[in-house]
Backbone as JSON Lines, residues from 0, in Angstrom:
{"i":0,"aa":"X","n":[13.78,9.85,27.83],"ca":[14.29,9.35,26.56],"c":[15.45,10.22,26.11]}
{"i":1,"aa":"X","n":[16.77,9.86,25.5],"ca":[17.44,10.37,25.01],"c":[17.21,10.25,23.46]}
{"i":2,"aa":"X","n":[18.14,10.94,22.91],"ca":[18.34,10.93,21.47],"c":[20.06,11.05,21.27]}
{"i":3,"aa":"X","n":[20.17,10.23,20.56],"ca":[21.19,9.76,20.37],"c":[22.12,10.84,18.91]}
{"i":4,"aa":"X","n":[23.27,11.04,19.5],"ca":[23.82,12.5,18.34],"c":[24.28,11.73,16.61]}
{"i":5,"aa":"X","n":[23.47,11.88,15.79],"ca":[23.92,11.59,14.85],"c":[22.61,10.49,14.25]}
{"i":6,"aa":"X","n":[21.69,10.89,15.01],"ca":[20.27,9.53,15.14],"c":[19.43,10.84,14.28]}
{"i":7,"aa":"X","n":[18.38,10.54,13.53],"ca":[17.47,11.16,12.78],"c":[16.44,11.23,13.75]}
{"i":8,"aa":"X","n":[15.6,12.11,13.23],"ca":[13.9,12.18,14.34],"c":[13.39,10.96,14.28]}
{"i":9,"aa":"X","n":[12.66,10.48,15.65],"ca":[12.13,9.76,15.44],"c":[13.04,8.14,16.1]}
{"i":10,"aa":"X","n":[14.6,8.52,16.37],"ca":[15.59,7.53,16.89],"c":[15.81,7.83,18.62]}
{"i":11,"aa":"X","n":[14.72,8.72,19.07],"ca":[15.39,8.45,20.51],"c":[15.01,7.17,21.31]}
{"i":12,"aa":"X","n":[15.95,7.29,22.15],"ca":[15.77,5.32,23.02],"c":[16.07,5.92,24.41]}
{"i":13,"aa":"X","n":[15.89,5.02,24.95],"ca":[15.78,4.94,26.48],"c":[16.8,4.35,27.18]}
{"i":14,"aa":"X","n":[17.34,4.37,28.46],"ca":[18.88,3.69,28.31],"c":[18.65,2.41,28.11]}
{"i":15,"aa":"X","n":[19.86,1.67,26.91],"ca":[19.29,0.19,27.19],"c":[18.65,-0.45,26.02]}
{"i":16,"aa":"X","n":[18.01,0.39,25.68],"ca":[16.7,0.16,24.08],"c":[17.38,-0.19,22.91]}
{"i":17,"aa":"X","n":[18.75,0.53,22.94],"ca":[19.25,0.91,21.43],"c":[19.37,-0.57,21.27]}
{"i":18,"aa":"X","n":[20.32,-1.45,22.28],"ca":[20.66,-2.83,22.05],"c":[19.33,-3.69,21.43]}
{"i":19,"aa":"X","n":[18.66,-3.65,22.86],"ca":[17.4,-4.4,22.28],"c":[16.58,-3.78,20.93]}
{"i":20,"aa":"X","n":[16.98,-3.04,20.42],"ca":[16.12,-2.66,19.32],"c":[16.87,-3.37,18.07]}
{"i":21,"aa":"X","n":[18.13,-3.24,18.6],"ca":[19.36,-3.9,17.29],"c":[19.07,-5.53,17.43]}
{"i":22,"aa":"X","n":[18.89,-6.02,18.28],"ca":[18.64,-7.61,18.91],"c":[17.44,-7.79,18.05]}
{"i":23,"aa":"X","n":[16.17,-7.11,18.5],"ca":[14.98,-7.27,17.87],"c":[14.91,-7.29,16.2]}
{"i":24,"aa":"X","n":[15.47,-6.35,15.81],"ca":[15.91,-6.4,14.17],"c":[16.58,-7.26,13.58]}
{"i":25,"aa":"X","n":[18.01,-8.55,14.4],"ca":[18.43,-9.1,13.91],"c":[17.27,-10.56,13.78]}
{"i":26,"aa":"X","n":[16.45,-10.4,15.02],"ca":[15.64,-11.06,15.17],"c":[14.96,-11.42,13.65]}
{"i":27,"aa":"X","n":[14.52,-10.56,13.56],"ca":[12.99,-10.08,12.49],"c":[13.78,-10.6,10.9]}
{"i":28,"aa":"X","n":[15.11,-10.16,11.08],"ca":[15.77,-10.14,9.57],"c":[16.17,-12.22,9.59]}
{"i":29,"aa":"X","n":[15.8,-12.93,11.1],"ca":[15.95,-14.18,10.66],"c":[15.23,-14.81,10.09]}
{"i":30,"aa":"X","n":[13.55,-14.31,11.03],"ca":[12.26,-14.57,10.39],"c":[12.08,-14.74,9.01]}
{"i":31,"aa":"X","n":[12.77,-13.12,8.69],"ca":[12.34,-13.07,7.35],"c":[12.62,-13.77,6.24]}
{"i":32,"aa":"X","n":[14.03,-14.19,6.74],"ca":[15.11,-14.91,5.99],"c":[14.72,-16.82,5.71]}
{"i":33,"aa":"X","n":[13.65,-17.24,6.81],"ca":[13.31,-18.3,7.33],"c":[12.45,-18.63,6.45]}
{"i":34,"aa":"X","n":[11.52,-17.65,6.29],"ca":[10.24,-17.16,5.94],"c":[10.63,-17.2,3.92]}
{"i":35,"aa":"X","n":[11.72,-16.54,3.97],"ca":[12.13,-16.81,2.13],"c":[12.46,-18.31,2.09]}
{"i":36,"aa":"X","n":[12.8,-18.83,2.26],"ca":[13.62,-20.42,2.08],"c":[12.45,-21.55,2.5]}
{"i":37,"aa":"X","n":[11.03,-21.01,2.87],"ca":[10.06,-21.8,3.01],"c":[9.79,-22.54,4.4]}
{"i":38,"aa":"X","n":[10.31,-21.75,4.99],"ca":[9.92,-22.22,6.75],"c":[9.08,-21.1,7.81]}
{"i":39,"aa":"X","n":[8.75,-21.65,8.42],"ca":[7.44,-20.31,9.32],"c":[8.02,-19.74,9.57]}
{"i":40,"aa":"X","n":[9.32,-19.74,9.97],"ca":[9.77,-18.46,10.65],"c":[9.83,-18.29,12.1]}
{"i":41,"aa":"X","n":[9.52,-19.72,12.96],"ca":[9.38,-19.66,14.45],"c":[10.98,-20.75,14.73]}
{"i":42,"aa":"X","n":[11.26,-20.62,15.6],"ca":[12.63,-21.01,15.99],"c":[12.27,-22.61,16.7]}
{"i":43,"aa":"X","n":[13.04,-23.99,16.33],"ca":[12.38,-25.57,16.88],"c":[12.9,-25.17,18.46]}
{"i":44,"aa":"X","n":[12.03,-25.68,19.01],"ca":[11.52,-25.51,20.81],"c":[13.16,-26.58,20.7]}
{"i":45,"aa":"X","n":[13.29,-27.62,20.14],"ca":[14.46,-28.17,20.92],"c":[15.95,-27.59,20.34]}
{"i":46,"aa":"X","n":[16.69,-27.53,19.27],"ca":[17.45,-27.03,18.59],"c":[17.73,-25.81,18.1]}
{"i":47,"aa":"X","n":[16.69,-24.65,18.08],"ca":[16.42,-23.12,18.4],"c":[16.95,-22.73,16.48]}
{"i":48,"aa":"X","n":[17.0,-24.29,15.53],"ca":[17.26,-23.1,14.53],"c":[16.02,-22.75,13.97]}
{"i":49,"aa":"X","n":[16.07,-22.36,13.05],"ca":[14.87,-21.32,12.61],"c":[14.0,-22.4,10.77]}
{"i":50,"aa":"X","n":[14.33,-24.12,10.9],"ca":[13.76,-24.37,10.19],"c":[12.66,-25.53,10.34]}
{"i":51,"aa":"X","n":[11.67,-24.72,11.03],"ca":[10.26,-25.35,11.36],"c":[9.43,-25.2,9.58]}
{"i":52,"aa":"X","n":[8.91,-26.62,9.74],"ca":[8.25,-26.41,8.31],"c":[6.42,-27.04,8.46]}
{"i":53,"aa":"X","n":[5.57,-26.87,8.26],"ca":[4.21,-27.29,8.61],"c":[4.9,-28.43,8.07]}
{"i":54,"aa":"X","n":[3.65,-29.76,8.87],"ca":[3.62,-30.59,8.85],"c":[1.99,-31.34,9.37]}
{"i":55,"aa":"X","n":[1.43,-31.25,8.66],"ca":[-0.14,-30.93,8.74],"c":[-0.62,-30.01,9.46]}
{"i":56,"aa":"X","n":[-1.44,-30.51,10.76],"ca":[-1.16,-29.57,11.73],"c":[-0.46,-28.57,12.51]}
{"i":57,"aa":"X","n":[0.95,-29.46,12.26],"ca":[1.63,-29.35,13.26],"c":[2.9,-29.21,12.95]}
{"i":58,"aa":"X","n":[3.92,-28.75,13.41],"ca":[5.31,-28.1,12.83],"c":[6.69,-29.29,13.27]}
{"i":59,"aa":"X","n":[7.5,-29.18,12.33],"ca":[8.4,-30.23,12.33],"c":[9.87,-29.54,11.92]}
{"i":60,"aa":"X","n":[10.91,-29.55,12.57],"ca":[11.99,-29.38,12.42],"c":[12.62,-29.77,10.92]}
{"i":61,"aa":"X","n":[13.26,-29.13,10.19],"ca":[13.72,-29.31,9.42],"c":[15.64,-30.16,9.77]}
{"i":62,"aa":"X","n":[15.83,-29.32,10.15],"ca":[17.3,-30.14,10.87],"c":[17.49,-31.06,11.9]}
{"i":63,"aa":"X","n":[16.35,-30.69,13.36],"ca":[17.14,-32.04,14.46],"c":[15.62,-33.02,13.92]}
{"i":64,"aa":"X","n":[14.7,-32.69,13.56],"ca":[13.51,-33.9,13.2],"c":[12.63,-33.52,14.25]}
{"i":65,"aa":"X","n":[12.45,-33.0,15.23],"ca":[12.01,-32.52,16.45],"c":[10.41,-32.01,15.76]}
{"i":66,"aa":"X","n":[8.91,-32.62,16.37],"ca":[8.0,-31.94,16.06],"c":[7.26,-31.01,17.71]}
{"i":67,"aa":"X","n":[6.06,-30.33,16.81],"ca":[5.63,-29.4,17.97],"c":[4.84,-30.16,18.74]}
{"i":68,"aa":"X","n":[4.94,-31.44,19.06],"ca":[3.81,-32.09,19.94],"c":[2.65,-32.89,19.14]}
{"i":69,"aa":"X","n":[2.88,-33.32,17.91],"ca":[1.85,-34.35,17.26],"c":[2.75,-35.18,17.08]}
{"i":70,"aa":"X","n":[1.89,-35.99,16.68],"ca":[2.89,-37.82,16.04],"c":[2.54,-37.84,14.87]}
């Protein structure tokens, strides 16, 4: 593991990590963002945006109409 100069304790990464750690965070900050505006927070299997909304069971695209496999 390195540590990176100008990184606090607790910031060392591995080669490679730093990206995926920045990836993973932008990740999390969509969720979250998904997650305020009233959607789960999981990305539609066909259109990949991030506004799946329950739909009884079962989850339904807010933008392409796309559900998770119910009728």
């Amino acid at each position: 593991m390195v540590q990176h100069q100008g990184e606090g304790y607790g910031a060392a990464v591995g080669p490679g990590h730093h990206r995926h750690d920045h990836r993973a965070g932008q990740r999390m900050d969509k969720i979250r963002e998904a997650r305020a505006k009233g959607y789960e927070g999981d990305p539609c299997p066909k259109c990949q945006t991030m506004t799946l909304v329950r739909n009884g069971t079962c989850l339904k695209c807010g933008t392409c109409g796309s559900t998770t496999g119910c009728s």
